[in-house]
C-alpha positions in Angstrom: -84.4 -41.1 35.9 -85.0 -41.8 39.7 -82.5 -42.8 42.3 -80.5 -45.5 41.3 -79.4 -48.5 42.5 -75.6 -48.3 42.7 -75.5 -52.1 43.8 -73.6 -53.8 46.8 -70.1 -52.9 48.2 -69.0 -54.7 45.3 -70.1 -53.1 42.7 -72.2 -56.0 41.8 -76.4 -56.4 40.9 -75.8 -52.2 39.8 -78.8 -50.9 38.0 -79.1 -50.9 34.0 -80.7 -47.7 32.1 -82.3 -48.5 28.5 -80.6 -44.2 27.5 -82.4 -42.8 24.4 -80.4 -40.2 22.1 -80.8 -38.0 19.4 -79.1 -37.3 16.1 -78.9 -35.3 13.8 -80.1 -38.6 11.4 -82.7 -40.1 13.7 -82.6 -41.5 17.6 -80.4 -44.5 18.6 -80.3 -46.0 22.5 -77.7 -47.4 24.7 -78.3 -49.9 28.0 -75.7 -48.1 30.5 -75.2 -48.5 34.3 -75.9 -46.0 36.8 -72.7 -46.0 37.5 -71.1 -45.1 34.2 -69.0 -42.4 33.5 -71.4 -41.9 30.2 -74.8 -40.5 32.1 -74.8 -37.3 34.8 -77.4 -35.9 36.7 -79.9 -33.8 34.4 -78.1 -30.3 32.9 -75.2 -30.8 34.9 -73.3 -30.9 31.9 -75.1 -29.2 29.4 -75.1 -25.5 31.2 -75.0 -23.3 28.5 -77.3 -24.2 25.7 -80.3 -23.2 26.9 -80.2 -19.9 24.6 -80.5 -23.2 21.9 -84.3 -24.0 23.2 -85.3 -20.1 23.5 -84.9 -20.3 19.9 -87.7 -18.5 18.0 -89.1 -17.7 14.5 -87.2 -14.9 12.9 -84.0 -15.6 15.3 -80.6 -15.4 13.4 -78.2 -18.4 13.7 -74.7 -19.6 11.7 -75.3 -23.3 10.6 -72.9 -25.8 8.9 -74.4 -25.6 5.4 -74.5 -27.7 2.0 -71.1 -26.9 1.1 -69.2 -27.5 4.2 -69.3 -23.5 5.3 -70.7 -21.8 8.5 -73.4 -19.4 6.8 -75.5 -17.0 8.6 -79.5 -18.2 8.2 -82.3 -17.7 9.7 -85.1 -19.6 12.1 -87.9 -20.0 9.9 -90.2 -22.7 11.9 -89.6 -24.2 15.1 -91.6 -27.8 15.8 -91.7 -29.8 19.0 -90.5 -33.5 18.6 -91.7 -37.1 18.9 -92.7 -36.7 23.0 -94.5 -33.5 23.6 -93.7 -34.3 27.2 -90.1 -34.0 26.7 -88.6 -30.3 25.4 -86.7 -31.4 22.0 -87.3 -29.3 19.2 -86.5 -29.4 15.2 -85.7 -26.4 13.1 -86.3 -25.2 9.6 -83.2 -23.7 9.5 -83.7 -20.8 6.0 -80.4 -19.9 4.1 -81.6 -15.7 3.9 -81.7 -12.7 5.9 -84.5 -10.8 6.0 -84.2 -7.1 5.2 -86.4 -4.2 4.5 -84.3 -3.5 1.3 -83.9 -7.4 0.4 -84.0 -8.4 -3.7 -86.5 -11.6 -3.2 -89.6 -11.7 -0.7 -91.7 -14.6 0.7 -94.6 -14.9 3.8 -92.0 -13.3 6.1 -90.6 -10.2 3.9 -88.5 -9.7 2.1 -84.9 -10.7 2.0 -81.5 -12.1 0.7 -79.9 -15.3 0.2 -81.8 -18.5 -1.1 -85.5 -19.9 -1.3 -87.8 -22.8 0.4 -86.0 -25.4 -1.8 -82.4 -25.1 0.4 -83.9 -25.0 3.9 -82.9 -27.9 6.1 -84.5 -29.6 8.8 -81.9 -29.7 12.2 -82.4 -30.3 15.5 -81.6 -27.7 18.2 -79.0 -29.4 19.8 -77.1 -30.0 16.1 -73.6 -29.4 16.2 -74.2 -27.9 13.0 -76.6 -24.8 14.6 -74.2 -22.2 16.3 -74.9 -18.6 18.0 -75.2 -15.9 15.6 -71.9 -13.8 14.6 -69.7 -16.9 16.2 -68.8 -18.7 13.3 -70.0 -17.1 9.9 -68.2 -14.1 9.8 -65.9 -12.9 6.7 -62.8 -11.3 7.1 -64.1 -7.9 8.2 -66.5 -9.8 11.0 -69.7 -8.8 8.7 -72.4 -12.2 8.5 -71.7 -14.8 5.5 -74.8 -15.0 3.3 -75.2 -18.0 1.5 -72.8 -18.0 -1.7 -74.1 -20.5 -3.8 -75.7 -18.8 -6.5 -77.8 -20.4 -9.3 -77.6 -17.9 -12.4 -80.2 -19.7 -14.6 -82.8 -19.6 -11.4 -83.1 -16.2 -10.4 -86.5 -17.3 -8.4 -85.3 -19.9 -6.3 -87.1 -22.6 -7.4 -84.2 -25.0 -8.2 -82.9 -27.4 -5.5 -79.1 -27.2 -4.4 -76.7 -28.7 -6.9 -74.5 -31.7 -5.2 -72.0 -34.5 -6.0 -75.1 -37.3 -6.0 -75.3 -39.2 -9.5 -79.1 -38.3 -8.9 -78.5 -35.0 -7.9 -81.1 -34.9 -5.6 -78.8 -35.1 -2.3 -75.1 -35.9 -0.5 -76.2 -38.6 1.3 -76.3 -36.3 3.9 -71.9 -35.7 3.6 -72.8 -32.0 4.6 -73.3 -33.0 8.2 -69.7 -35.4 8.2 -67.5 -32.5 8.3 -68.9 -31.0 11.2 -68.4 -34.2 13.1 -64.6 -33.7 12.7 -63.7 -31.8 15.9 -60.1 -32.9 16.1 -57.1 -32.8 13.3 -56.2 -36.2 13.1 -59.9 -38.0 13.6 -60.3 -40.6 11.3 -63.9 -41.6 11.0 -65.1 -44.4 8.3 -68.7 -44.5 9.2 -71.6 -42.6 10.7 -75.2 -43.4 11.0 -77.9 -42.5 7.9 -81.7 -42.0 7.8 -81.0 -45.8 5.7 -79.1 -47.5 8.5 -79.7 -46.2 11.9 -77.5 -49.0 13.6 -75.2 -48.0 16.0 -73.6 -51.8 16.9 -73.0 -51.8 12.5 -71.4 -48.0 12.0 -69.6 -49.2 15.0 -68.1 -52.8 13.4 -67.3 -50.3 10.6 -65.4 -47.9 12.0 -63.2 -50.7 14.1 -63.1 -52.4 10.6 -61.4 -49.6 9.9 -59.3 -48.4 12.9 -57.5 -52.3 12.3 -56.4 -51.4 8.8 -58.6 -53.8 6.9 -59.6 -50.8 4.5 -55.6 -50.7 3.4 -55.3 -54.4 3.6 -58.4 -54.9 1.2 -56.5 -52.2 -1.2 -53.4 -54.0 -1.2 -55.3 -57.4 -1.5 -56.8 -56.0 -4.7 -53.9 -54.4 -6.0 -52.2 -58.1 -5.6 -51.3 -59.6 -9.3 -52.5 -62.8 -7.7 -55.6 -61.7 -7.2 -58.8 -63.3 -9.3 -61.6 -61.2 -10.9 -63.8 -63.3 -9.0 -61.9 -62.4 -6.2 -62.0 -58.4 -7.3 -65.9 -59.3 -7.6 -66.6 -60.2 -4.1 -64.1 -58.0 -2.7 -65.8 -54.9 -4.8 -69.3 -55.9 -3.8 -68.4 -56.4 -0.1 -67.0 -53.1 0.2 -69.6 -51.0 -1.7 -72.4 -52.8 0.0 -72.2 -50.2 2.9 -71.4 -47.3 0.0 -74.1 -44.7 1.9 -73.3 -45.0 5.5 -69.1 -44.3 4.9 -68.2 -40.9 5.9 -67.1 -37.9 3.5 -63.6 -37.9 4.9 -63.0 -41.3 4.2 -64.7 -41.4 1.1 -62.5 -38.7 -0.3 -59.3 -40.5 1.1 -60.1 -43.7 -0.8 -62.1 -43.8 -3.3 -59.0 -42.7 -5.8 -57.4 -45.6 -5.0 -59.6 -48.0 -4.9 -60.5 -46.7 -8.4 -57.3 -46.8 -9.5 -57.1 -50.2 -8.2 -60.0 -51.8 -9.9 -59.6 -50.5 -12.7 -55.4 -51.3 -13.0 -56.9 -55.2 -12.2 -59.5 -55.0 -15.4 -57.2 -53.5 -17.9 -54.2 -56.0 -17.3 -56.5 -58.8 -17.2 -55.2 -61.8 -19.6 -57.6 -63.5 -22.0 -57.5 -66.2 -19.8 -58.6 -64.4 -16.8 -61.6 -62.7 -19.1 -63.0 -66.1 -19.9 -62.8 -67.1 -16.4 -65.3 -64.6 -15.5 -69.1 -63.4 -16.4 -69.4 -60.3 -18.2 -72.2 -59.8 -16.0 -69.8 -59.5 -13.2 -67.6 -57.6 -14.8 -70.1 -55.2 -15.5 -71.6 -55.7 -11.9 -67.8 -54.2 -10.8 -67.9 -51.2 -13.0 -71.5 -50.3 -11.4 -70.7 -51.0 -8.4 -67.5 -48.8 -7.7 -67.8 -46.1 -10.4 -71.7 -45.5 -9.4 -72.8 -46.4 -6.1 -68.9 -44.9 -4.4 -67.9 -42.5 -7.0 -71.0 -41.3 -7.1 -70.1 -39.4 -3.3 -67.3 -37.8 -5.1 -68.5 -36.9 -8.8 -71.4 -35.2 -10.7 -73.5 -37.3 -13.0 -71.8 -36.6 -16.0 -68.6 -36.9 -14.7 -69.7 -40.2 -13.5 -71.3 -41.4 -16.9 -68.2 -40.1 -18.6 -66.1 -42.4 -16.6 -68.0 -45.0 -16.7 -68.5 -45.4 -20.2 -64.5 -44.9 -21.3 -63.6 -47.5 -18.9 -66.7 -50.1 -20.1 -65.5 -49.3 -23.8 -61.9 -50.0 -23.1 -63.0 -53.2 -21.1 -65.1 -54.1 -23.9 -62.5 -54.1 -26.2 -60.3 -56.4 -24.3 -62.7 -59.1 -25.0 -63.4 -58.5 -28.7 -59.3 -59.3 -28.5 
């Protein structure tokens, strides 16, 4: 970074650093002065994670996996990124020991725990990638292989099962848990491969700190309250559906079920015929796939779905 120009006596005309970061979700950047408390002279405070870079093949670490548990795995690739010039590496981070007497085998022996399909992609400095022995230990201190089991793929060859209505991934809600470092953090957003906006997870997360999440609750738990009013309200909310984070998500999506779905079923005639049932419908998609579908399984969702539609559409065959 240089010497930098601390400005006058003042404090004034101080020099302004464009800083580039890494997540685990992609890179973001912040302008900072030199004089911020945020920036510090090169591993001056990051002494003590250099055993992270000396990572290599074959080295045994305890990672944060799919199901929110600190599981012993194993380094199975380890790839320089973007900059050669700069030393930031990525992972391909293997859920399986490898051992001479190990009931499955691949290129690197064989071993026990799961296939290709559950590896992740981390990068070294993930909070999620810990020492070995530190933090997936069971009660008598021996290392946690993977539990999840798949009993009608004994070869490995299906992909992790998850909450997603497409079941093909959490929108990343594997990685929000180990973000919580304190008991009482409240976090409503974090950054996605989808939205890598910092200044937006940001507005979110004060959105949130204000209350406006409870006050939108209450608003649409409010008799007075239109269903054209639900509609926008609904559709505001669920527009930023993949970047809320898993703790929240859990927190509120009961209610604001419960909500939505108290508002439709009390509806008068008169409040039916004041509204599309395109809209209608539009509501039911919106909360009970593109939210619930964070919390549920796809049949779970479909189930729900289609006993609240039926009981909706009955109210206006009435």
């Amino acid at each position: 970074m240089g010497e930098a120009n601390l400005g006058d006596s003042d404090g004034n005309n101080v020099k302004k650093f464009n800083v580039k970061y890494y997540r685990d979700v992609g890179v973001g950047s912040k302008i900072l002065r030199a004089d911020s408390p945020n920036i510090a002279p090169f591993d001056s405070k990051t002494q003590g994670d250099e055993w992270r870079y000396n990572l290599a093949v074959g080295d045994r670490i305890d990672v944060f996996d799919y199901l929110q548990q600190w599981t012993t795995a194993t380094v199975i690739k380890k790839d320089q990124m973007d900059d050669p010039n700069k030393q930031l590496y990525q992972l391909v981070v293997g859920f399986r020991l490898y051992s001479s007497d190990g009931d499955l085998e691949d290129e690197m022996g064989k071993y026990f725990g799961k296939g290709k399909a559950f590896d992740l992609h981390l990068p070294v400095y993930s909070l999620r990638v810990q020492r070995a022995n530190t933090l997936a230990l069971d009660a008598d201190n021996s290392p946690v292989v993977w539990r999840f089991r798949n009993p009608q793929s004994e070869n490995d060859s299906a992909k992790p099962t998850t909450s997603s209505a497409s079941g093909t991934n959490k929108l990343q809600d594997e990685r929000d848990m180990a973000m919580l470092t304190e008991p009482d953090q409240h976090i409503y957003a974090t950054e996605r491969s989808s939205c890598k906006s910092t200044f937006f997870v940001e507005l979110v997360n004060k959105f949130g700190d204000a209350g406006s999440f409870n006050h939108l609750l209450s608003t649409l738990s409010d008799p007075s309250t239109s269903l054209q009013d639900v509609y926008h309200l609904v559709c505001f909310f669920t527009k930023s559906h993949s970047v809320y984070h898993k703790q929240f998500v859990d927190a509120f999506y009961d209610p604001l079920r419960q909500a939505v779905e108290t508002k439709l079923l009390s509806a008068t005639s008169a409040q039916l015929r004041s509204i599309k049932l395109s809209r209608i419908e539009e509501i039911i998609t919106q909360v009970w796939q593109n939210l619930l579908m964070r919390v549920h399984t796809y049949f779970e969702l479909q189930v729900l779905k289609s006993k609240l539609s039926v009981r909706v559409g009955l109210l206006f065959m009435k």
